[in-house]
Residue frames as a rotation matrix with the C-alpha (Angstrom) as fourth column:
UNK 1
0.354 -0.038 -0.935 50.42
0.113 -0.990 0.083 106.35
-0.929 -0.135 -0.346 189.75
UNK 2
0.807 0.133 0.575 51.12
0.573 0.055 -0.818 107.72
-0.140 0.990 -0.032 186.08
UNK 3
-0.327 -0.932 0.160 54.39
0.883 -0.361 -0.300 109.20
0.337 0.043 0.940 184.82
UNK 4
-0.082 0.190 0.978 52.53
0.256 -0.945 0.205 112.56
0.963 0.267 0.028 184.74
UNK 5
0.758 0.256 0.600 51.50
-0.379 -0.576 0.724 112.83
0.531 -0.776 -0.340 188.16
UNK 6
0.713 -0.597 -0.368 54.70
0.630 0.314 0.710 111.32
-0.309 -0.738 0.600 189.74
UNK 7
-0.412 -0.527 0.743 56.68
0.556 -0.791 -0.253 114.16
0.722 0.309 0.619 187.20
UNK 8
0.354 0.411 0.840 54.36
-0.151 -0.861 0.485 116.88
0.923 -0.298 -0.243 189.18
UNK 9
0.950 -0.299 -0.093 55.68
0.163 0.218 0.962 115.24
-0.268 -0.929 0.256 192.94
UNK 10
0.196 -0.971 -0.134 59.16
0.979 0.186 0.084 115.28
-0.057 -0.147 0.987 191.78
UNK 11
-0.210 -0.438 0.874 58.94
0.658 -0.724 -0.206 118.76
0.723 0.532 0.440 190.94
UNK 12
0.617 0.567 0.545 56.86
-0.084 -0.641 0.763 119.59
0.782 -0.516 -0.349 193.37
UNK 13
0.484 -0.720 -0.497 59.87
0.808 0.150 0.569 118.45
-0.335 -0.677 0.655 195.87
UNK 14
-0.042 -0.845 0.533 62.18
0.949 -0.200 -0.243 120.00
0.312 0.496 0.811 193.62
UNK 15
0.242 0.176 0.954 60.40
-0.168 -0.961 0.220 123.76
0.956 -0.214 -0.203 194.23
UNK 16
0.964 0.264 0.040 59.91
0.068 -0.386 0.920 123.08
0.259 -0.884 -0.390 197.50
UNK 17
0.396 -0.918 -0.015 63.76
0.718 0.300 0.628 122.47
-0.572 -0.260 0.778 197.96
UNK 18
-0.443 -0.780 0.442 64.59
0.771 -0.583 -0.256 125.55
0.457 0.227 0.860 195.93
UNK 19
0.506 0.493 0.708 62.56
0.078 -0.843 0.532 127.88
0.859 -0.214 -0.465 197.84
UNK 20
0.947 -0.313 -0.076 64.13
0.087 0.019 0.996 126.79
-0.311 -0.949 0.045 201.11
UNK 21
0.185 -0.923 0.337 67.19
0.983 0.176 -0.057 127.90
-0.007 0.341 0.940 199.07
UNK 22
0.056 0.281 0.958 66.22
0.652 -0.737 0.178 131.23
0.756 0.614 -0.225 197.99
UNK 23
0.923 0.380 -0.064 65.02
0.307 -0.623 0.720 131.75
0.234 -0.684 -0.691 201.40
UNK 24
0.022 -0.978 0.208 69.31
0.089 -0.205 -0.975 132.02
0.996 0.039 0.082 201.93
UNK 25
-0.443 -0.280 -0.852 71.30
0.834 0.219 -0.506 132.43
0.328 -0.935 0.137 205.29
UNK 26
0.074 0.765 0.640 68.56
0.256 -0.635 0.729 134.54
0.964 0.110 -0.243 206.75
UNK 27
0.818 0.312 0.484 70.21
-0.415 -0.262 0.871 133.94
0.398 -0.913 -0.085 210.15
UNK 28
-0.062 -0.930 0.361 73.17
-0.971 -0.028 -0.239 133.02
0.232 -0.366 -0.901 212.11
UNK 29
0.204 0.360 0.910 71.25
-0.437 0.865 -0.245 129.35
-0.876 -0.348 0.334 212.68
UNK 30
0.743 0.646 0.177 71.38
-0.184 0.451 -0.873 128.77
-0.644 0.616 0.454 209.19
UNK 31
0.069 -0.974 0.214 74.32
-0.184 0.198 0.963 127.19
-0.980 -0.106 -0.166 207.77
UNK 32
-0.126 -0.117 -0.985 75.43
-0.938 -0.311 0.156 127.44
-0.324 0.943 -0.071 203.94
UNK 33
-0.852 -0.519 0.073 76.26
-0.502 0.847 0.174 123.89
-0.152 0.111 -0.982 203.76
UNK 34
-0.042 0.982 0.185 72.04
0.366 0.187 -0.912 123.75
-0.930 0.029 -0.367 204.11
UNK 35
0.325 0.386 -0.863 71.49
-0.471 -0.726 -0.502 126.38
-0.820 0.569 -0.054 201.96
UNK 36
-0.703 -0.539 -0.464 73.94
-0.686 0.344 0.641 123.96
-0.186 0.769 -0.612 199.30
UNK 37
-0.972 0.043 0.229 72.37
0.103 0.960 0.259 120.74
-0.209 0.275 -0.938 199.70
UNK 38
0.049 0.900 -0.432 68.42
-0.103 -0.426 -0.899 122.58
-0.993 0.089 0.072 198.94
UNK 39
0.394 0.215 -0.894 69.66
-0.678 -0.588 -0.440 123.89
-0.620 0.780 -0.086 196.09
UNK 40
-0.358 -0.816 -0.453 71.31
-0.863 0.104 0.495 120.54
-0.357 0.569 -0.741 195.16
UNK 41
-0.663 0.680 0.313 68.04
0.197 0.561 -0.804 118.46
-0.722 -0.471 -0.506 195.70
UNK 42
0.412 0.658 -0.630 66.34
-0.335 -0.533 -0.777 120.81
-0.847 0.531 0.001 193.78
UNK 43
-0.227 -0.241 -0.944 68.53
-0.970 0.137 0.199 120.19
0.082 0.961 -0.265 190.10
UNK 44
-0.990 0.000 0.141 68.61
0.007 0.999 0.045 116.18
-0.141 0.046 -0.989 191.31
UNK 45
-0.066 0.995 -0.077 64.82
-0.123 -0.085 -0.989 116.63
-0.990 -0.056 0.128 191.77
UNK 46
0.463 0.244 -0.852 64.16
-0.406 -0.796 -0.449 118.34
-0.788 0.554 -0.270 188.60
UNK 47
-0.185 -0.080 -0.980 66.32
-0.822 0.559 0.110 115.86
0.539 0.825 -0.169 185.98
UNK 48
-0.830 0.330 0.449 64.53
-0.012 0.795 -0.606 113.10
-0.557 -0.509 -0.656 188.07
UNK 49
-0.226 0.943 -0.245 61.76
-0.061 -0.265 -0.962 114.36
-0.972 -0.203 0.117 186.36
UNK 50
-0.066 -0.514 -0.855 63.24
-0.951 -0.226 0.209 115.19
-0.301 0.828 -0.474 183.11
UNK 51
-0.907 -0.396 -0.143 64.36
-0.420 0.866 0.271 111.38
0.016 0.306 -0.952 182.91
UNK 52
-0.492 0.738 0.462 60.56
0.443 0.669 -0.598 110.01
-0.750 -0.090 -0.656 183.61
UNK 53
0.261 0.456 -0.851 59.46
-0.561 -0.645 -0.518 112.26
-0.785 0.613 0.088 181.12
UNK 54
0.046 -0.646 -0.762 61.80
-0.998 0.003 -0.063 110.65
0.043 0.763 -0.645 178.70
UNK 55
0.904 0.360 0.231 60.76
-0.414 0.873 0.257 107.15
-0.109 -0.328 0.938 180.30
UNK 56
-0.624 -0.781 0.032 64.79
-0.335 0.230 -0.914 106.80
0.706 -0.581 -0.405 181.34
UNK 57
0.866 0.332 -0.374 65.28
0.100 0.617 0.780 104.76
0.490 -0.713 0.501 184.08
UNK 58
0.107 -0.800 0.591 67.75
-0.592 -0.528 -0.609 106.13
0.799 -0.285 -0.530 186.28
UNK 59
-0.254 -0.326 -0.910 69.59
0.575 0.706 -0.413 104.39
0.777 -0.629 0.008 189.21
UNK 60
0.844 0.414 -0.341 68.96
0.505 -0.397 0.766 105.28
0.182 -0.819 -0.545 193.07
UNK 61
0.006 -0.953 -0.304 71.97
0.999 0.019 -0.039 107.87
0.043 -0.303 0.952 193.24
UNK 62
0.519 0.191 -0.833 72.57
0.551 -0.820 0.155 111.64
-0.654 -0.539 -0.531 193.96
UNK 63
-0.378 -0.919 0.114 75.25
0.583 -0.141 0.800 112.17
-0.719 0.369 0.589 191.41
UNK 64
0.571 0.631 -0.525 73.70
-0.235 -0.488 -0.841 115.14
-0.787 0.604 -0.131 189.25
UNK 65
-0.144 -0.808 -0.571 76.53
-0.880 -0.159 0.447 114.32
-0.452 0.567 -0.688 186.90
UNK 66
-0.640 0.458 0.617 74.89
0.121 0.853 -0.507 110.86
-0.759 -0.250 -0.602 186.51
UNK 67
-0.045 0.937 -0.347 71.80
0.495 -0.281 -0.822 112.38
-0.868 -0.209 -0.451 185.94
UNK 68
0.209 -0.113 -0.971 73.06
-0.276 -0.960 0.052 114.48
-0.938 0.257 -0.232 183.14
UNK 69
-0.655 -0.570 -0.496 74.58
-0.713 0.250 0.655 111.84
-0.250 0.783 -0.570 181.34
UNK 70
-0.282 0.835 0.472 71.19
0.772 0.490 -0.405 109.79
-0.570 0.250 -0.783 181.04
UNK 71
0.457 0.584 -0.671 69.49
-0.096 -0.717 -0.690 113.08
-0.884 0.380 -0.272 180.07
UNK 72
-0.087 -0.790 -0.606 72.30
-0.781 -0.324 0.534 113.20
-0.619 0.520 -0.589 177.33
UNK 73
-0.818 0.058 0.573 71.94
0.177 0.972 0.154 109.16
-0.548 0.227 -0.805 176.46
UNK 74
-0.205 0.865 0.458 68.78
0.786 0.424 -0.450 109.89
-0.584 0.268 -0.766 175.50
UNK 75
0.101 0.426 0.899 68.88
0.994 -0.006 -0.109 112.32
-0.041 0.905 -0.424 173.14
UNK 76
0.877 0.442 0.188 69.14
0.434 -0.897 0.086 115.67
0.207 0.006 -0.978 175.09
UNK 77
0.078 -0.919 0.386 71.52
0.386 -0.329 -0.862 118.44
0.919 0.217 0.329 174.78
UNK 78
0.587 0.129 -0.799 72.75
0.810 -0.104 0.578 119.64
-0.009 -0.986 -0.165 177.79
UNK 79
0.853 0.008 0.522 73.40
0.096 -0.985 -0.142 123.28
0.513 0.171 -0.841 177.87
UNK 80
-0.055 -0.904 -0.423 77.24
0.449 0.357 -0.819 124.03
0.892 -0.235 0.386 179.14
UNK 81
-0.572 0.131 0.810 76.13
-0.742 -0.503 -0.443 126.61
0.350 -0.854 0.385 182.38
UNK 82
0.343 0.384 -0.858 74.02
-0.511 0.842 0.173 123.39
0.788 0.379 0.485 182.97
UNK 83
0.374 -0.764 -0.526 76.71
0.285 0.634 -0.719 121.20
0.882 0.119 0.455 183.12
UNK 84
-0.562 -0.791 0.242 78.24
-0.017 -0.281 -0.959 123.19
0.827 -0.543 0.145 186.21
UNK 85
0.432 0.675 0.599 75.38
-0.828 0.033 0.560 122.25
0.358 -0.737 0.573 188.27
UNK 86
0.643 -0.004 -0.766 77.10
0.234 0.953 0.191 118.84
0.730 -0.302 0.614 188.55
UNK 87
-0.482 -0.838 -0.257 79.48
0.109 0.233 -0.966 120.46
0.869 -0.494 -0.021 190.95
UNK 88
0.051 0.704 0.709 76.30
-0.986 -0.075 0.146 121.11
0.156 -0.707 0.690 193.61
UNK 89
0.347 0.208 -0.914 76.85
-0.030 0.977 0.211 116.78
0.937 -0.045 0.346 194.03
UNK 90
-0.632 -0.775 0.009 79.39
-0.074 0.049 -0.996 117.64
0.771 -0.630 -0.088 196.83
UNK 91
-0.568 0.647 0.509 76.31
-0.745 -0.667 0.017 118.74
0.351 -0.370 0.860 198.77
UNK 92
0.003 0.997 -0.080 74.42
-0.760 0.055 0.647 116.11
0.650 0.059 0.758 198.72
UNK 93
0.641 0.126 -0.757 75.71
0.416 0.772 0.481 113.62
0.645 -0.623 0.443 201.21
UNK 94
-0.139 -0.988 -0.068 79.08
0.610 -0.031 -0.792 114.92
0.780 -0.152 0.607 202.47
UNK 95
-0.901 -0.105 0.421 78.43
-0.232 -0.704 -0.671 118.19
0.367 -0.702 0.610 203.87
UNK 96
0.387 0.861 0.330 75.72
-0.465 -0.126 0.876 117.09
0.796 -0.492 0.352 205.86
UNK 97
0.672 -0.091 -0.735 77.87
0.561 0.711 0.424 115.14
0.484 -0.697 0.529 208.16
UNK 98
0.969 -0.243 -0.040 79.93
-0.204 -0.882 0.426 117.08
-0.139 -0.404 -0.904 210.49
UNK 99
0.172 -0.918 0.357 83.81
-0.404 0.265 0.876 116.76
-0.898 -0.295 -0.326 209.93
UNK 100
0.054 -0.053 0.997 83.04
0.740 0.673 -0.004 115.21
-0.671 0.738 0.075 206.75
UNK 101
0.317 -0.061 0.946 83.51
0.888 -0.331 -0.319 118.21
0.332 0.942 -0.051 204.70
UNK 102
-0.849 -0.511 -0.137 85.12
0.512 -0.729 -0.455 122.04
0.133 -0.456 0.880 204.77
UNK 103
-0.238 0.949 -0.206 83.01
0.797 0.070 -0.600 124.32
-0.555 -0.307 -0.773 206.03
UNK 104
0.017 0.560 0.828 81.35
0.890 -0.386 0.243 126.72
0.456 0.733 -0.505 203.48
UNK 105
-0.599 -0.602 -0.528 82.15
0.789 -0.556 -0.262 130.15
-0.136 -0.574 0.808 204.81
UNK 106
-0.200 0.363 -0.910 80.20
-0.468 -0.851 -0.237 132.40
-0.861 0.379 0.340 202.25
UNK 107
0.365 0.543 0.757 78.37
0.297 0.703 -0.647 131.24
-0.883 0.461 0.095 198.88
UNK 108
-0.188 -0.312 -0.931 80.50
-0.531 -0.765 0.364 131.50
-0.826 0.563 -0.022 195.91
UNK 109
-0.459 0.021 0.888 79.26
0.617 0.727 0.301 128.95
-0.640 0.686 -0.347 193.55
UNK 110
-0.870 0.406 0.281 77.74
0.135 -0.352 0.926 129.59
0.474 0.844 0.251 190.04
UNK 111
-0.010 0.978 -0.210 74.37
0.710 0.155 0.687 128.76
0.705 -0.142 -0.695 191.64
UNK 112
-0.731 -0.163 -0.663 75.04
0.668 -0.373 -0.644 131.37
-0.143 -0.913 0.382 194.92
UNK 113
-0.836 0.548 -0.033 72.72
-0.505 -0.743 0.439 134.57
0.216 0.384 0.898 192.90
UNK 114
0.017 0.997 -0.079 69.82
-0.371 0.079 0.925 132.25
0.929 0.014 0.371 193.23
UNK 115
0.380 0.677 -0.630 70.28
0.438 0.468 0.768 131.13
0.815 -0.568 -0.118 196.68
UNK 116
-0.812 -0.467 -0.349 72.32
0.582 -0.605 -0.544 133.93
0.043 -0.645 0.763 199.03
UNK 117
0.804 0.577 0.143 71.20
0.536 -0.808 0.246 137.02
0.258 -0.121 -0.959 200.45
Protein backbone atom coordinates (compact mmCIF):
# COMPACT_ATOMS: atom_id res chain seq x y z
CA UNK A 1 0.00 0.00 0.00
CA UNK A 2 1.50 3.61 -0.73
CA UNK A 3 1.80 6.47 1.76
CA UNK A 4 -0.95 8.19 -0.28
CA UNK A 5 -3.56 5.74 -0.07
CA UNK A 6 -2.92 4.65 3.59
CA UNK A 7 -3.01 8.88 4.32
CA UNK A 8 -6.72 8.64 2.61
CA UNK A 9 -7.72 5.42 5.28
CA UNK A 10 -6.39 7.31 8.13
CA UNK A 11 -8.45 10.14 7.34
CA UNK A 12 -11.01 8.40 6.17
CA UNK A 13 -11.27 6.88 9.95
CA UNK A 14 -10.54 10.16 11.20
CA UNK A 15 -14.03 11.71 9.43
CA UNK A 16 -15.74 8.89 10.16
CA UNK A 17 -14.91 9.36 13.97
CA UNK A 18 -15.73 13.05 13.79
CA UNK A 19 -19.04 12.69 12.35
CA UNK A 20 -20.09 10.24 15.04
CA UNK A 21 -19.04 13.30 17.10
CA UNK A 22 -20.97 15.96 15.54
CA UNK A 23 -23.79 13.63 15.56
CA UNK A 24 -23.58 14.78 19.73
CA UNK A 25 -25.72 13.41 22.72
CA UNK A 26 -28.71 12.98 20.49
CA UNK A 27 -30.19 10.79 23.26
CA UNK A 28 -30.27 9.77 26.78
CA UNK A 29 -28.27 6.34 25.48
CA UNK A 30 -25.54 8.35 24.45
CA UNK A 31 -22.94 9.16 26.84
CA UNK A 32 -20.43 12.26 26.53
CA UNK A 33 -17.55 10.27 27.54
CA UNK A 34 -18.41 8.63 23.72
CA UNK A 35 -19.06 11.67 22.25
CA UNK A 36 -15.11 12.61 23.82
CA UNK A 37 -13.26 9.70 22.76
CA UNK A 38 -14.82 10.22 18.65
CA UNK A 39 -13.71 13.41 18.72
CA UNK A 40 -10.34 12.30 20.21
CA UNK A 41 -9.73 9.53 17.52
CA UNK A 42 -10.52 11.87 15.07
CA UNK A 43 -7.28 14.63 15.89
CA UNK A 44 -5.09 11.15 16.73
CA UNK A 45 -6.38 9.97 13.30
CA UNK A 46 -5.70 13.05 11.44
CA UNK A 47 -1.79 13.83 12.77
CA UNK A 48 -1.42 10.02 12.05
CA UNK A 49 -1.72 11.16 8.76
CA UNK A 50 0.04 14.37 8.95
CA UNK A 51 3.18 12.30 10.25
CA UNK A 52 3.07 9.73 7.06
CA UNK A 53 2.83 12.58 4.98
CA UNK A 54 6.01 13.87 6.46
CA UNK A 55 7.37 10.13 6.33
CA UNK A 56 7.67 10.43 10.48
CA UNK A 57 7.47 7.37 12.06
CA UNK A 58 5.46 7.56 15.02
CA UNK A 59 5.16 4.99 17.89
CA UNK A 60 1.88 2.78 18.57
CA UNK A 61 0.38 5.33 21.23
CA UNK A 62 -2.77 7.55 21.72
CA UNK A 63 -1.03 10.47 23.30
CA UNK A 64 -2.09 13.43 20.86
CA UNK A 65 0.54 15.34 22.75
CA UNK A 66 3.06 12.78 21.37
CA UNK A 67 1.77 13.23 18.16
CA UNK A 68 2.27 16.91 18.20
CA UNK A 69 5.65 16.84 19.21
CA UNK A 70 6.76 14.62 16.11
CA UNK A 71 4.67 16.95 13.91
CA UNK A 72 6.85 19.75 15.59
CA UNK A 73 10.34 17.53 15.28
CA UNK A 74 9.88 17.68 11.94
CA UNK A 75 9.64 20.93 11.01
CA UNK A 76 5.93 21.94 11.65
CA UNK A 77 4.51 24.74 13.54
CA UNK A 78 1.88 23.88 15.62
CA UNK A 79 -0.75 26.47 15.96
CA UNK A 80 -1.46 27.30 19.92
CA UNK A 81 -5.66 26.49 19.80
CA UNK A 82 -4.04 23.28 18.30
CA UNK A 83 -2.05 22.55 21.04
CA UNK A 84 -5.27 22.27 23.38
CA UNK A 85 -6.41 19.36 21.50
CA UNK A 86 -3.77 17.43 23.48
CA UNK A 87 -6.11 17.62 26.40
CA UNK A 88 -8.88 15.28 24.30
CA UNK A 89 -5.86 12.27 25.31
CA UNK A 90 -7.87 11.73 28.59
CA UNK A 91 -10.49 10.21 26.29
CA UNK A 92 -8.85 7.90 24.72
CA UNK A 93 -8.40 4.95 27.00
CA UNK A 94 -9.59 6.01 30.47
CA UNK A 95 -13.03 7.05 30.08
CA UNK A 96 -13.99 4.13 28.33
CA UNK A 97 -13.67 1.94 31.30
CA UNK A 98 -16.26 2.30 33.87
CA UNK A 99 -14.98 3.66 37.32
CA UNK A 100 -11.90 4.54 35.63
CA UNK A 101 -12.70 8.08 35.11
CA UNK A 102 -15.28 11.09 36.32
CA UNK A 103 -18.16 11.11 34.59
CA UNK A 104 -18.57 13.93 31.96
CA UNK A 105 -21.82 15.57 32.89
CA UNK A 106 -22.17 18.20 29.99
CA UNK A 107 -19.44 19.14 27.21
CA UNK A 108 -17.32 21.97 28.15
CA UNK A 109 -14.12 21.48 26.39
CA UNK A 110 -12.57 23.81 23.70
CA UNK A 111 -13.59 21.13 21.17
CA UNK A 112 -17.53 20.86 22.72
CA UNK A 113 -18.99 23.65 19.58
CA UNK A 114 -18.00 20.98 17.18
CA UNK A 115 -19.34 18.03 18.90
CA UNK A 116 -22.58 18.96 21.38
CA UNK A 117 -25.99 19.71 20.57
Amino acid sequence: MKNREIILNWLKRARSNLERAKIGKVSQGILYEDLCFDAQQAVEKSLKAILIKLNQSFPKTHSIGILLKLIEEAGVEIPKNINQAKLLTAYAVDARYPGDYVNVKHFSHPFGKYISH
